[in-house]
C-alpha positions as CSV (number, residue, x, y, z in Angstrom):
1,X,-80.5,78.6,-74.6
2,X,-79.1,76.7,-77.8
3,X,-81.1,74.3,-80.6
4,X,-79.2,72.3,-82.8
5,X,-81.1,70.5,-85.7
6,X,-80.8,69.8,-88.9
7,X,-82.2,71.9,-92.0
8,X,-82.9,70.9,-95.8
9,X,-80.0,73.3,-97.3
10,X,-83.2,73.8,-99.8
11,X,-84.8,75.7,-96.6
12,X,-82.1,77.4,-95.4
13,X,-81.0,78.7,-99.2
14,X,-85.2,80.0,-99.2
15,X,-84.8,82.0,-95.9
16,X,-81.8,83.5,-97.6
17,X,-83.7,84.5,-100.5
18,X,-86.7,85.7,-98.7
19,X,-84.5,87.5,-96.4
20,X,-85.6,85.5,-93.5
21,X,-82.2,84.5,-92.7
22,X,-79.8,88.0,-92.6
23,X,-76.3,88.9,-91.8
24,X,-75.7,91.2,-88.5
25,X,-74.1,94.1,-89.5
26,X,-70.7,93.4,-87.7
27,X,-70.1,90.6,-90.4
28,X,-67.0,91.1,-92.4
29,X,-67.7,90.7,-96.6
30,X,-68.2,87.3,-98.2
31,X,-65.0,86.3,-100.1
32,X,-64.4,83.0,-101.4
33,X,-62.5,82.7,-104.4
34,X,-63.6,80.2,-107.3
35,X,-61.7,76.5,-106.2
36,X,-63.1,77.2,-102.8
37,X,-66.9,77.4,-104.2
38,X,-66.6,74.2,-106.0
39,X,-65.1,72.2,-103.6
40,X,-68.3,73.3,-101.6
41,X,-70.8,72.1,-104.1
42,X,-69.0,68.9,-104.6
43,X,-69.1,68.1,-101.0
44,X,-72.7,69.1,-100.9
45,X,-73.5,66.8,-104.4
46,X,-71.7,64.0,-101.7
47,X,-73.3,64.8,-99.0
48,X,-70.7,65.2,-96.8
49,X,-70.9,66.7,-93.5
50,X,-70.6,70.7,-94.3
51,X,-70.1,71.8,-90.4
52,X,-72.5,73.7,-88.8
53,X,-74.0,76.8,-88.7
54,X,-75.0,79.1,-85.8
55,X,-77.4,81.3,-86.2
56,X,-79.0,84.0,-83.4
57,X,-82.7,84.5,-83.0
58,X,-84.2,88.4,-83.6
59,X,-86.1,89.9,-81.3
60,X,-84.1,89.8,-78.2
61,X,-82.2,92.5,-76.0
62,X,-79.8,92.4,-77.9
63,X,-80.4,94.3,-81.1
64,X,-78.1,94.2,-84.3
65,X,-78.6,95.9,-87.9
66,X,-79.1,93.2,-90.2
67,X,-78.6,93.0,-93.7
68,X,-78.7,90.4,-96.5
69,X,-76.1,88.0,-97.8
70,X,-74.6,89.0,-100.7
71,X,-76.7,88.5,-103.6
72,X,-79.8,88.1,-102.1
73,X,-83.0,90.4,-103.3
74,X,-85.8,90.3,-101.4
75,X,-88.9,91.9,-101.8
76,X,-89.3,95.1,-99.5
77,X,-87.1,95.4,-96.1
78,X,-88.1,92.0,-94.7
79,X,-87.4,91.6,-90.5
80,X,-84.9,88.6,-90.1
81,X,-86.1,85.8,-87.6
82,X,-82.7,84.7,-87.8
83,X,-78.9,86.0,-87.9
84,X,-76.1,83.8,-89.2
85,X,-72.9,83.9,-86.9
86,X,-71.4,81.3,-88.5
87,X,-71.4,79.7,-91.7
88,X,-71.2,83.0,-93.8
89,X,-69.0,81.8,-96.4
90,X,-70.4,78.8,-97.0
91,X,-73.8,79.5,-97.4
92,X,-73.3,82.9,-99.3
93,X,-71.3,80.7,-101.9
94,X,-73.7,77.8,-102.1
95,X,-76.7,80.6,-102.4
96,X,-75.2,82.1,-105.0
97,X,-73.6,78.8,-107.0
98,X,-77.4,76.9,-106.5
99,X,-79.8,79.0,-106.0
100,X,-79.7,82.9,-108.1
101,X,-80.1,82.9,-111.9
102,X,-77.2,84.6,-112.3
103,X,-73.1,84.4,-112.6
104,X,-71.4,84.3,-108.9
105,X,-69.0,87.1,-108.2
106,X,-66.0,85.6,-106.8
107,X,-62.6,85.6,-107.3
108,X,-59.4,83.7,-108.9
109,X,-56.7,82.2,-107.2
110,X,-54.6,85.7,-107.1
111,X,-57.6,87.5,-105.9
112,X,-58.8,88.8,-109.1
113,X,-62.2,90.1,-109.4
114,X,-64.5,87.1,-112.0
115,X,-67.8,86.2,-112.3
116,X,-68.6,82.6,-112.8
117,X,-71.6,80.0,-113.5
118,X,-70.8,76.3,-112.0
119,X,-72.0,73.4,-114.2
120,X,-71.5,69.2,-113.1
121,X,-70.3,67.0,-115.7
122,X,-73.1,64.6,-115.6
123,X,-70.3,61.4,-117.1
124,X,-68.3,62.2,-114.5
125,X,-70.2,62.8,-111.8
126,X,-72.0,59.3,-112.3
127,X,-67.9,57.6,-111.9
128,X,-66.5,57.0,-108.6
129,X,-66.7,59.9,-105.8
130,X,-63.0,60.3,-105.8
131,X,-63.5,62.1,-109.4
132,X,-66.2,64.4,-107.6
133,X,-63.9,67.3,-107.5
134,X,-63.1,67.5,-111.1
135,X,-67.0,66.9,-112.0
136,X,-67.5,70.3,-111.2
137,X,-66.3,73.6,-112.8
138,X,-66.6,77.5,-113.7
139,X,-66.9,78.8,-116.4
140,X,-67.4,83.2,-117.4
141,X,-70.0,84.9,-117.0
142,X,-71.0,84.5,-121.3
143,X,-70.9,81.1,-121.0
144,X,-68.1,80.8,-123.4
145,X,-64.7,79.0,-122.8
146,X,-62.1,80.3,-124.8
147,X,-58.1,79.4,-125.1
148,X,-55.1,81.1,-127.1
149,X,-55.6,84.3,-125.3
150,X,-59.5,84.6,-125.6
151,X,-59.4,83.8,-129.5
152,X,-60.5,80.3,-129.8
153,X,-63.8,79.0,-128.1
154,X,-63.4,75.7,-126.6
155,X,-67.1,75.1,-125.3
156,X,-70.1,77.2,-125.7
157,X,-72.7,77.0,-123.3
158,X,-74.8,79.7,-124.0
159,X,-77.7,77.5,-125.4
160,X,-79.2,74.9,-123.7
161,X,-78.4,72.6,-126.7
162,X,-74.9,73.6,-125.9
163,X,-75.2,72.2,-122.7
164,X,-76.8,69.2,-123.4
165,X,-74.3,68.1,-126.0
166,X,-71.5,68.5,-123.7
167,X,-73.0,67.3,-120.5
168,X,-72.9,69.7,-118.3
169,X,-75.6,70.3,-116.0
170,X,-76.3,74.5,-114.8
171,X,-75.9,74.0,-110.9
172,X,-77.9,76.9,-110.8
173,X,-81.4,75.0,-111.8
174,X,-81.3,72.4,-108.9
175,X,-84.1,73.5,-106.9
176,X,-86.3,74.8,-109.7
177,X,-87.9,71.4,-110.6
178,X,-89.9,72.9,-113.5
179,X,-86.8,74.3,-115.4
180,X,-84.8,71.0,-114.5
181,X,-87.5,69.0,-115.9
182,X,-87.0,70.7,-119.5
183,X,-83.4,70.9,-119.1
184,X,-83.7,66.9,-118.8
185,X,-86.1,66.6,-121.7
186,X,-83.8,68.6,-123.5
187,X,-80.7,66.1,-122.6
188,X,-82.3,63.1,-123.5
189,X,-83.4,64.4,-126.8
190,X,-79.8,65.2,-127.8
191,X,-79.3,61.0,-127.2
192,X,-82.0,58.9,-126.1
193,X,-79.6,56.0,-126.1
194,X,-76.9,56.7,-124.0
195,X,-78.4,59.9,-122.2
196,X,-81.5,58.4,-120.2
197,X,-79.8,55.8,-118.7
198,X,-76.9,58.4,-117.7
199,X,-79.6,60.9,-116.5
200,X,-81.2,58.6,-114.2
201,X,-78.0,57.2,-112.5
202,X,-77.0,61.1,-112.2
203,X,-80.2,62.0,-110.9
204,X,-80.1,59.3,-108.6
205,X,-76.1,60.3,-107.2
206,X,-76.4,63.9,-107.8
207,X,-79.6,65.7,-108.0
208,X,-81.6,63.7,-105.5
209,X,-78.3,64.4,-102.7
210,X,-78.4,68.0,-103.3
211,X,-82.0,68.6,-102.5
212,X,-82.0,66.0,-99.5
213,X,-79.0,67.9,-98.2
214,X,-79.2,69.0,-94.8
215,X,-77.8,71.4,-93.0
216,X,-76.7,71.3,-89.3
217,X,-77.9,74.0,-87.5
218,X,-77.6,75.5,-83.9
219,X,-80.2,78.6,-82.9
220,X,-79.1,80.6,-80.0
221,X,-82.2,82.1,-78.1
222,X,-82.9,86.0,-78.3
223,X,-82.1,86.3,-74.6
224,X,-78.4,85.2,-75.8
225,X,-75.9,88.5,-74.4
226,X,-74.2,90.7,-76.6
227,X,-70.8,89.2,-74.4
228,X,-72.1,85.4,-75.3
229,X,-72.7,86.3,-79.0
230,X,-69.1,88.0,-78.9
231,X,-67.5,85.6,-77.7
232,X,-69.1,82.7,-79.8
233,X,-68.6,84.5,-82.7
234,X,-65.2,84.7,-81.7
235,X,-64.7,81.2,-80.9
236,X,-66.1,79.8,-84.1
237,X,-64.2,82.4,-86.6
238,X,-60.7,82.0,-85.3
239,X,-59.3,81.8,-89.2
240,X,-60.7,85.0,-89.5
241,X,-59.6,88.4,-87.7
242,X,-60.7,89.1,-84.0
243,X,-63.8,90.8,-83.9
244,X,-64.1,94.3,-83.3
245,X,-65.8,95.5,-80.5
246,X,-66.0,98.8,-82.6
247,X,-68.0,97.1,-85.4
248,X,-70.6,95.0,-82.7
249,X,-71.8,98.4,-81.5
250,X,-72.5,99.7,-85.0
251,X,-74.4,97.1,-85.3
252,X,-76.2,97.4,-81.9
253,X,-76.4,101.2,-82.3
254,X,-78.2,100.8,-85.5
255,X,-80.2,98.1,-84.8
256,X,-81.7,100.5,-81.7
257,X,-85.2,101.0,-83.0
258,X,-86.3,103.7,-80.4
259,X,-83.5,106.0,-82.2
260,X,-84.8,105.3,-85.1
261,X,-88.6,105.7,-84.5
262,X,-87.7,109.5,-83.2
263,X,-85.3,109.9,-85.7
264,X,-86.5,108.2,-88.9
265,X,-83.0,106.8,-89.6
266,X,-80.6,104.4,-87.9
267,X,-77.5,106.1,-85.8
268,X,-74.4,105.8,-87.9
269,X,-72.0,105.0,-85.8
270,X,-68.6,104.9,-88.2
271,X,-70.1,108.5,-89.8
272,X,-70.1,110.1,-86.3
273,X,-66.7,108.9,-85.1
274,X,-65.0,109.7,-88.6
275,X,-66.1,113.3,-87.8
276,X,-64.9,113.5,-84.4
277,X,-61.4,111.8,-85.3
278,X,-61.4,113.5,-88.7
279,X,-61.8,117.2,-86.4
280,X,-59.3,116.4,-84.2
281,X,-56.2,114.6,-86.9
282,X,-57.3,118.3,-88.2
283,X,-56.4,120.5,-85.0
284,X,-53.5,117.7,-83.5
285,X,-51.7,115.9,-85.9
286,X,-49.8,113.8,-83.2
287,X,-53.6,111.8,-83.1
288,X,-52.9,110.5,-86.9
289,X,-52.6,111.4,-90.6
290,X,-55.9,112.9,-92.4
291,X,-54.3,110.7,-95.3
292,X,-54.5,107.4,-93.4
293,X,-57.4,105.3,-92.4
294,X,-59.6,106.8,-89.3
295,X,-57.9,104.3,-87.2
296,X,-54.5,105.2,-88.0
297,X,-53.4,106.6,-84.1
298,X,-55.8,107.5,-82.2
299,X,-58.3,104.2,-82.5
300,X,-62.3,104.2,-82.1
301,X,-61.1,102.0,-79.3
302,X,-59.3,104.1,-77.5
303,X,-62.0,106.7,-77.6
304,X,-64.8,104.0,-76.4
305,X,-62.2,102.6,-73.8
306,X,-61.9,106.7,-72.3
307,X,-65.6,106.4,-72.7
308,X,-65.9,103.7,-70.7
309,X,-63.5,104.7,-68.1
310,X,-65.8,107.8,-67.6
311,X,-69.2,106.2,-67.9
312,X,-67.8,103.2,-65.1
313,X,-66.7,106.1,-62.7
314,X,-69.9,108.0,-62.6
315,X,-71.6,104.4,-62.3
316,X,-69.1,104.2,-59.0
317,X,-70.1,107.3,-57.9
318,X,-73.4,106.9,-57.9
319,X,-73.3,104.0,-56.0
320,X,-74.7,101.7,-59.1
321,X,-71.1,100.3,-60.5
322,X,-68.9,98.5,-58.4
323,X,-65.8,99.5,-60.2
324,X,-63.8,101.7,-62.9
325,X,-63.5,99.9,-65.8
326,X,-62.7,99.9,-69.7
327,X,-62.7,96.0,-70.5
328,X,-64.3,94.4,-73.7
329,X,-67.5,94.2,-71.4
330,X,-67.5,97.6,-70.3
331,X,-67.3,99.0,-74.1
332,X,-70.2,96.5,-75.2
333,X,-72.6,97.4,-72.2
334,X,-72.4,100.9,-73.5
335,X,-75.8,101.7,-74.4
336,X,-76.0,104.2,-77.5
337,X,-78.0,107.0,-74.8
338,X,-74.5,106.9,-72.7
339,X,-72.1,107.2,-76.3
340,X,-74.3,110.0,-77.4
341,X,-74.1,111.5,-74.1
342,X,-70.5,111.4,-73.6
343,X,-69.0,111.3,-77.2
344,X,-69.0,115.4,-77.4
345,X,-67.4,115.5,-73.7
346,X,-64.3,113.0,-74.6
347,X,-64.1,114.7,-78.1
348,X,-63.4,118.1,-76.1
349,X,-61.4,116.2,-73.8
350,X,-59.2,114.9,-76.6
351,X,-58.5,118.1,-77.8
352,X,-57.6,119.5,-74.2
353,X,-54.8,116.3,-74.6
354,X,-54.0,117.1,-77.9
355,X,-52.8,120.9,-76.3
356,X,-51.5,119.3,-73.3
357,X,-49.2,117.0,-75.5
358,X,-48.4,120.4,-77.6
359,X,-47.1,122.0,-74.1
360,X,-44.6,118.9,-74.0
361,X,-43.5,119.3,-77.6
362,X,-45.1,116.2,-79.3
363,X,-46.8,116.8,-82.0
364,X,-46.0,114.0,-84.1
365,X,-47.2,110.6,-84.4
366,X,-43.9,109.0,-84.4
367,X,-43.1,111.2,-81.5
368,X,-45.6,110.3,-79.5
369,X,-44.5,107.7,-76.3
370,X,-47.4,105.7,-75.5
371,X,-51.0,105.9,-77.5
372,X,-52.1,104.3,-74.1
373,X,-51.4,107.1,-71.6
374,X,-53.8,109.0,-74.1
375,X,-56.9,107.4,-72.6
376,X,-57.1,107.8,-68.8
377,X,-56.0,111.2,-69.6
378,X,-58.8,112.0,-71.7
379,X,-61.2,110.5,-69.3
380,X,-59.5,112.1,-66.1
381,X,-59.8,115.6,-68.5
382,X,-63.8,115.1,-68.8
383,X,-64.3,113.9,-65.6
384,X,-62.4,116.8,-63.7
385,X,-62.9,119.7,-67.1
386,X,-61.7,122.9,-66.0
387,X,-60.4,121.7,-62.7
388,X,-57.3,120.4,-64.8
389,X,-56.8,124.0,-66.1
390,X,-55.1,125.4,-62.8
391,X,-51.6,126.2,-62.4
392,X,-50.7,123.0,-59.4
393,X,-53.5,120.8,-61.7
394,X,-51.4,121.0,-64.7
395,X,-47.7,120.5,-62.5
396,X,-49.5,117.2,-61.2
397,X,-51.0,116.2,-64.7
398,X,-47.4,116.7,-66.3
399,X,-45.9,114.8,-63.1
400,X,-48.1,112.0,-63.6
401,X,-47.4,111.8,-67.8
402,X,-43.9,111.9,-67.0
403,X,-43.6,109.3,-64.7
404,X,-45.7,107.4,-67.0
405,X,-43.3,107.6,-70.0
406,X,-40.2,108.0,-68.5
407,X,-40.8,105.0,-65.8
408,X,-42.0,102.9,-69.1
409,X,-45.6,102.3,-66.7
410,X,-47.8,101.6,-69.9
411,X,-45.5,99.1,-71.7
412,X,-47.3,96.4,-71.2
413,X,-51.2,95.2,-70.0
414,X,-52.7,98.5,-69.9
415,X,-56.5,98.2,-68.7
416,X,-55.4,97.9,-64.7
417,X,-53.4,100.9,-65.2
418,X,-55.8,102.9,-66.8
419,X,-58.4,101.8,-64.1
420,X,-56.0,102.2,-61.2
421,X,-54.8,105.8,-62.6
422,X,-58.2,107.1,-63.2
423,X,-59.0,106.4,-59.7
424,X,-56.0,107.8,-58.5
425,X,-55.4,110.7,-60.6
426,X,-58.5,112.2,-60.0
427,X,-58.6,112.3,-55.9
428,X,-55.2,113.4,-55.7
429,X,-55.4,116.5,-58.6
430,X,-58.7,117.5,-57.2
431,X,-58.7,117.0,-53.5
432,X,-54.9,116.4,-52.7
433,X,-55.3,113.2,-52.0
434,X,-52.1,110.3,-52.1
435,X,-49.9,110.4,-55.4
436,X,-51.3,107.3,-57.7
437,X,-49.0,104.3,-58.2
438,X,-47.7,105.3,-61.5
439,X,-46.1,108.6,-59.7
440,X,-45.6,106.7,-56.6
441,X,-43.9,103.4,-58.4
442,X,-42.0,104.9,-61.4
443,X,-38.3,104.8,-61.6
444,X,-35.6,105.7,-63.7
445,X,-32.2,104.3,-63.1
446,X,-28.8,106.1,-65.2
447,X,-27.9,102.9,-66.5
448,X,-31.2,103.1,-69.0
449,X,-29.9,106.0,-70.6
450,X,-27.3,103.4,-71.8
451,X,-29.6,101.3,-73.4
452,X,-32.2,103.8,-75.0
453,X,-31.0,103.3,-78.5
454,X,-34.2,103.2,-80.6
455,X,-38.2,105.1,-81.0
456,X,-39.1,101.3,-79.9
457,X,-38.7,103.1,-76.4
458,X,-41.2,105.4,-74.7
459,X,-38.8,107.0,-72.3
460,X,-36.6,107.6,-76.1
461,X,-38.8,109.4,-77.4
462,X,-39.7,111.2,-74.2
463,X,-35.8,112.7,-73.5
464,X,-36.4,114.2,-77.0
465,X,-39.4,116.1,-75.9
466,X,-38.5,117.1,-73.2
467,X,-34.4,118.6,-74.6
468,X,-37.1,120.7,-77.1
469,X,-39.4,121.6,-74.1
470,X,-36.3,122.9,-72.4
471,X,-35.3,125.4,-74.6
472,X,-33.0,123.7,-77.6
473,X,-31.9,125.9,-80.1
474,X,-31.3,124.3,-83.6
475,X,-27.6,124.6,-84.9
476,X,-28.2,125.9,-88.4
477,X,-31.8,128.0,-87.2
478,X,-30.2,129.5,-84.1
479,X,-32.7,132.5,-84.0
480,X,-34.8,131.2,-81.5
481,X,-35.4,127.7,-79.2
482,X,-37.0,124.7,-81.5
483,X,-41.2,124.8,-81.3
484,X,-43.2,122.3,-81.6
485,X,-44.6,124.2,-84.9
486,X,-41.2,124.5,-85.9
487,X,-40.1,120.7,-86.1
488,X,-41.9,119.7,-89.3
489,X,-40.6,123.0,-91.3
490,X,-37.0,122.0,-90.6
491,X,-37.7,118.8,-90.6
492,X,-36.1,118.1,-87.1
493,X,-35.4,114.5,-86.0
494,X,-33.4,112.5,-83.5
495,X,-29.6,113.4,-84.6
496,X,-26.4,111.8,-83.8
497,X,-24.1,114.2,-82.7
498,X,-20.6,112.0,-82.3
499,X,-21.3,110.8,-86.4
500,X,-20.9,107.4,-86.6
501,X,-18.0,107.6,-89.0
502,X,-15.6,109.0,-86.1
503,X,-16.3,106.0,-84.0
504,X,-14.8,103.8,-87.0
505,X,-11.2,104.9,-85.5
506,X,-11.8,103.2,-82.1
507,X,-12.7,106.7,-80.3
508,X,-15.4,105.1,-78.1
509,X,-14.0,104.4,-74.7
510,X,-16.0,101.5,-74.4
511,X,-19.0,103.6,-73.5
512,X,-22.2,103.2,-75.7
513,X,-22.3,105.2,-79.4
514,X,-25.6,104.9,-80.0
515,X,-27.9,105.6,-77.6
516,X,-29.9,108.8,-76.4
517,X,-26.7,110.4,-74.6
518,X,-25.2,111.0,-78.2
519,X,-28.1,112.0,-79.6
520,X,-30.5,115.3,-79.8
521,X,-33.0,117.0,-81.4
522,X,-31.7,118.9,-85.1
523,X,-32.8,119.9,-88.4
524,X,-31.7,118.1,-91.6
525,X,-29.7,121.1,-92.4
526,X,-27.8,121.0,-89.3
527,X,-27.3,117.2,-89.8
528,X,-26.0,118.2,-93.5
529,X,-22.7,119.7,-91.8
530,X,-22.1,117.4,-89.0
531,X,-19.3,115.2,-90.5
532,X,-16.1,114.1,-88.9
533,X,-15.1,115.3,-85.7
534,X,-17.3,117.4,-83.7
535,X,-14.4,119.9,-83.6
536,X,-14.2,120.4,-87.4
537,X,-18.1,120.5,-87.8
538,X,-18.5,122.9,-85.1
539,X,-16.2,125.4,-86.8
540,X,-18.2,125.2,-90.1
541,X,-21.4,125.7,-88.0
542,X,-20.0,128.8,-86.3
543,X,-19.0,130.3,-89.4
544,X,-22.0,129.4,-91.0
545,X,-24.2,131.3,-87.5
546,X,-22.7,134.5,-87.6
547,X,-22.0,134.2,-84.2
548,X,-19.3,134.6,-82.0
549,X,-17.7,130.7,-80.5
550,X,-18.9,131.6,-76.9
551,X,-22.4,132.4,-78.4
552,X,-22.2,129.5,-80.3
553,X,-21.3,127.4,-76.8
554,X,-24.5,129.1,-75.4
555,X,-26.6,127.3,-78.1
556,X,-25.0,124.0,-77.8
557,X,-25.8,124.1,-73.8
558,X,-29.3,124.2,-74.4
559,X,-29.2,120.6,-75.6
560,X,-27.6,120.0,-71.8
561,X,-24.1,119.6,-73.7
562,X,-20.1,120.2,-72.2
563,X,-19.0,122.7,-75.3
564,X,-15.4,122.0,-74.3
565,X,-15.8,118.3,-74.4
566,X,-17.3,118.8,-77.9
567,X,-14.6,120.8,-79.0
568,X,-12.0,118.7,-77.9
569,X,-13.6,115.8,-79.4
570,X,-13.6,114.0,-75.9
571,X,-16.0,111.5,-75.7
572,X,-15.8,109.6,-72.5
573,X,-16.1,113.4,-71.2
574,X,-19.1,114.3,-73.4
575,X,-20.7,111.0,-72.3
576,X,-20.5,111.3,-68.4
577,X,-21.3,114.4,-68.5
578,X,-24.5,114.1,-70.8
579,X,-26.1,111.6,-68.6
580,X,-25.8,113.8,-65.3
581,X,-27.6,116.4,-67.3
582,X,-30.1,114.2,-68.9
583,X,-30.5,112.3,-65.6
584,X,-31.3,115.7,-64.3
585,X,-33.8,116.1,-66.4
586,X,-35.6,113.5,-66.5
587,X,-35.7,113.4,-62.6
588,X,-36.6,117.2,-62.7
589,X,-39.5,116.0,-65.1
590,X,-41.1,113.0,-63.0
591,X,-40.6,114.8,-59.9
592,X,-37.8,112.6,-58.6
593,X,-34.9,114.8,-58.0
594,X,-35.4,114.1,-54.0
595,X,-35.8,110.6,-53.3
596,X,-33.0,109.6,-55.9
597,X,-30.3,111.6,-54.4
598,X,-31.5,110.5,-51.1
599,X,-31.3,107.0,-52.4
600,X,-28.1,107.5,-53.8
601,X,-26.5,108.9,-50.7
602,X,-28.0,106.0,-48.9
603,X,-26.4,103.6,-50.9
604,X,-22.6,105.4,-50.9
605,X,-23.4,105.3,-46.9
């Protein structure tokens, strides 16, 4: 259930301050810069509508960490009675403008760090309400204006007398009656003429708006969801970015008093995935840079979605869930006795991917094909542990990844797949059951190979992988195949092995220059000689190897290429020969050798 009434802004600024009013801990920082926070009071000082402001009651199911808005004090660790969804900005900048004897921290118009006191000039505020806007203004934190590069002062109003004789009223005194009061006296004094009269017309259009401001206000009831307050939040911040589902359970999991009567603390929920992400960037690089932020590859989403996944299936098991499932629901039903649970088991089960993806040569973020695929396999790992570890287990788990990247199966909406793989994968590695749909349904036609040009493209970076899984030797390090410890020491990438400069002379054939066929796995140093023809590289590379031409041929075979055609510098041959062995390969990889040739005979019939 939902209120909406209206508040004095006096009220609502005293909850802040008493810490009766609080900020749930999902809520991004205040930021408003400087123009922003006047424009605010001079609506306010016109009272025009400000919009309204949602706010959750406390005490409900759902639980958040609270904390204060910035700037407010209050005595002790006061329990909020109510938590602002909406209206953070605004009331954080009139809080701190009106209400705290102090300079706002806020921000220029470049984003530059200032602290500022707001002050209405009381002449012009009494003129027409068109000139509102420039009644009010900021000036340092001394009080001090100053121009020609800080060395002249302008205005000083450090003194109340300075104040009074330029007519600018502290914004900050508004709802202390008592100190306005003097501040008044003061005024008049400077000019009992021409200041009383202007006091009372100011007093009357200024003063007496601000403290009869009201504030609209719309309380949803403690029994509100965590998916409601989601999704309202959501709805009434759509300047701002989406909210994270990540950063609503930090808040939930903190706000869980039983954890923190048997634990005397709150659960930390950013500290305990930082250590599990942090552990396994460590082991498995190809899950993001210890150098980047947490969320750089693997996300906390993706580990709460293969949480999810997991949780959902036992749930199915056990006859209380209906369904497998990782949707935005799914993650923010997870109560923090399941995450604690289950976070060690996916943590493991993350690592046993991490070696999986080592056994297919990727080891590299940029190498890796889909983050996606990641997450039913992590959850498949812990749900199934050591039954994965066997010798037809792992041919069906590679099977399934291949299909996967090669077929392009996690391109686009993702949740159904993993729900529908996690379902599958796990019947038919354990108990033999039917192949799942992303074996059953994935396809890879020749033509592709024509069009794989760029990383942008899972089943790309997938042919890579798989020339180094096969055996490809490097052609400057010919001592042994390429490893996947091996690619970052000599600084392998994707390499074009027709250069680009030898197509300038029309030696194409029409057929594609670009794309994976004329491309392979190679060191920099082996890149260094491979200018001009083929033919006149190869020789230098020969030379260079110590090895005799037909060895040589050995080591260009392993990246499935016709030495010949190389020599000869015949491309068309090259080409049609390199997708056969490619398509080969990939087919070999998903599985597919059988049913394509079949098709293909059944379409030359």
């Amino acid at each position: 259930m939902a209120a909406l009434d209206n508040v004095k802004l006096k009220d609502v600024l005293a909850d802040v301050a008493s810490g009766s009013l609080q900020l749930p801990d999902f809520q991004r920082n205040w930021k408003w810069d400087d123009d922003r926070i006047r424009a605010i009071i001079a609506t306010v000082t016109l009272d025009y509508p400000l919009g309204v402001v949602m706010t959750l009651q406390t005490g409900g199911a759902t639980r958040f960490r609270s904390r204060t808005l910035t700037g407010a004090r209050p005595d002790g660790d006061p329990a909020a009675d109510l938590l602002l969804l909406d209206g953070q900005q605004r009331l954080t900048s009139l809080f701190q403008a009106l209400w705290l004897d102090a300079p706002v921290e806020t921000a220029d118009a470049r984003g530059k760090p200032i602290e500022r006191w707001y002050y209405v000039d009381i002449a012009k505020a009494v003129g027409p309400s068109a000139d509102r806007d420039e009644a009010i203004l900021s000036v340092p934190a001394d009080k001090v204006l100053r121009t020609d590069f800080n060395r002249t002062v302008v205005l000083d109003l450090s003194t109340t007398e300075g104040e009074c004789a330029a007519g600018l009223f502290p914004l900050h005194l508004v709802f202390d009656a008592q100190r306005v009061n003097q501040w008044m006296m003061s005024y008049i004094k400077a000019d009992e003429n021409q200041n009383w009269d202007l006091w009372g017309q100011f007093d009357e259009s200024v003063l007496q708006q601000i403290r009869a401001f009201q504030v609209p206000m719309i309380r949803l009831g403690a029994s509100t969801s965590m998916d409601a307050v989601c999704a309202v939040f959501e709805r009434v911040n759509t300047g701002g970015v989406p909210l994270n589902v990540f950063e609503l359970l930090t808040a939930t999991y903190a706000g869980d008093r039983e954890y923190v009567e048997r634990t005397g603390d709150y659960y930390q929920l950013p500290e305990v995935w930082r250590e599990i992400k942090q552990g396994l960037a460590a082991k498995y690089p190809v899950f993001g840079r210890l150098d980047g932020s947490v969320e750089n590859g693997l996300s906390s989403i993706d580990f709460l979605q293969a949480i999810a996944l997991v949780r959902t299936w036992e749930r199915k098991q056990a006859g209380t869930g209906a369904t497998v499932s990782c949707k935005r629901r799914d993650l923010l039903d997870l109560p923090l006795v399941g995450f604690v649970r289950l976070a060690p088991k996916l943590a493991e089960a993350f690592a046993w991917v991490g070696d999986f993806l080592e056994r297919q040569c990727i080891v590299r973020p940029a190498d890796l094909p889909y983050k996606t695929q990641l997450v039913p396999l992590a959850a498949v790992r812990a749900i199934l542990d050591t039954a994965l570890d066997g010798l037809g287990a792992e041919e069906k788990t590679e099977q399934w990844y291949w299909c996967g990247v090669l077929g392009e199966m996690y391109g686009g909406s993702t949740e159904t797949r993993f729900t529908r793989d996690v379902e599958q994968l796990v019947p038919w590695i354990a108990q033999d059951d039917r192949a799942p749909d992303t074996v059953t349904d994935a396809f890879f036609f020749a033509d592709r190979l024509d069009s794989l040009t760029t990383r942008n493209s899972a089943a790309y970076k997938g042919i890579y992988a798989l020339l180094i899984k096969q055996g490809a030797v490097d052609w400057h390090h010919t001592g042994r195949p390429l490893s996947p410890g091996r690619l970052d020491e000599y600084s392998v990438d994707v390499r074009q092995i027709f250069p680009k400069a030898w197509f300038r002379r029309g030696n194409s054939e029409g057929l594609p220059t670009n794309s994976i066929v004329n491309k392979t796995p190679l060191s920099y140093r082996a890149a260094m000689d491979m200018t001009g023809a083929p033919a006149s590289y190869l020789s230098t590379m020969v030379a260079a190897s110590d090895m005799r031409p037909e060895w040589f041929d050995d080591v260009l075979a392993t990246h499935l290429i016709d030495p010949e055609a190389l020599r000869d510098n015949d491309y068309e041959r090259f080409y049609r020969d390199r997708s056969k062995q490619l398509q080969d390969l990939v087919h070999a990889a998903m599985g597919k050798r059988t049913m394509l040739r079949d098709l293909a005979e059944g379409d030359a019939r």
